[in-house]
C-alpha positions in Angstrom: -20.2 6.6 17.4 -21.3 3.0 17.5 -20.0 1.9 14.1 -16.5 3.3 15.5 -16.7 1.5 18.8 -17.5 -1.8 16.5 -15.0 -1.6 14.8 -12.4 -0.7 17.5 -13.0 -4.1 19.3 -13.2 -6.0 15.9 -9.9 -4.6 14.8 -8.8 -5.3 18.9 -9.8 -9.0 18.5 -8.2 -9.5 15.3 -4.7 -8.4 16.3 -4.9 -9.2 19.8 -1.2 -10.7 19.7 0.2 -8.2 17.9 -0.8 -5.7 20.0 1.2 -7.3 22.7 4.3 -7.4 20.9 3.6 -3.4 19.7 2.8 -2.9 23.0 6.6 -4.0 24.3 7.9 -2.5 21.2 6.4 1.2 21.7 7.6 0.7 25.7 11.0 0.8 24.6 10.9 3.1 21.2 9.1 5.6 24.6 11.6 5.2 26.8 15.2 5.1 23.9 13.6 8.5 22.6 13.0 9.8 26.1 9.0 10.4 24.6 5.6 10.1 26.9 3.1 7.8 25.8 -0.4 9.1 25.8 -1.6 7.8 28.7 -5.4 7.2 27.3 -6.2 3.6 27.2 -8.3 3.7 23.5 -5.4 6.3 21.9 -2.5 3.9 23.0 -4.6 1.0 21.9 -5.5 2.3 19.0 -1.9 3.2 17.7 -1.2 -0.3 18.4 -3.9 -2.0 16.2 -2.5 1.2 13.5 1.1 -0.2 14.0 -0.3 -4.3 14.1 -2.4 -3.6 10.8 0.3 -1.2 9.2 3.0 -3.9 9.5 0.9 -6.6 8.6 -0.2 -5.2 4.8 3.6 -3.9 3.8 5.8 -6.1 5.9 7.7 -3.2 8.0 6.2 -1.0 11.0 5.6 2.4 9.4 4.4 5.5 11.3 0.5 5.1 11.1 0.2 9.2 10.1 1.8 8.4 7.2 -0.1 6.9 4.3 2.6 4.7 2.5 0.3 3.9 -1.0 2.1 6.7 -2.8 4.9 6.0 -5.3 8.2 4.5 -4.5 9.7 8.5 -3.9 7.0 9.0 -1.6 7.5 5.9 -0.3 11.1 6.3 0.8 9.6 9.4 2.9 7.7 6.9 5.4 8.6 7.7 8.9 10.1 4.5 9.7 9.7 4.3 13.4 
């Protein structure tokens, strides 16, 4: 349990920015799609840092359920969000 909390606030602290601007992105994505966002603090921040890290290694937000490493057909099924 500790290792994860470490690393939540590690990952937290190294995206702290980003999470902002996922923050005001994921507002409106919520409210175009008529969706509710969980409303627990470490599951909405944690999707955040997902989205922050996700776009940061291939370039483009990608649904963090997905696992995008496959090959380029796989690929092309990302959930784009």
């Amino acid at each position: 349990m500790i290792r994860m909390m470490i690393g939540f606030f590690k990952d937290f602290f190294k995206y702290k920015k980003d999470i902002k601007r996922q923050d005001e992105w994921i507002k409106k994505y919520v409210e175009q799609k008529n969706h509710d966002l969980n409303s627990n603090p470490m599951i909405s921040t944690n999707l955040k840092i997902w989205l922050s890290e996700i776009e940061g290694i291939y370039g483009k937000r990608l649904c963090p359920c997905f696992d995008p490493s496959g090959g380029k057909k796989k690929t092309m099924l990302t959930l784009l969000l």
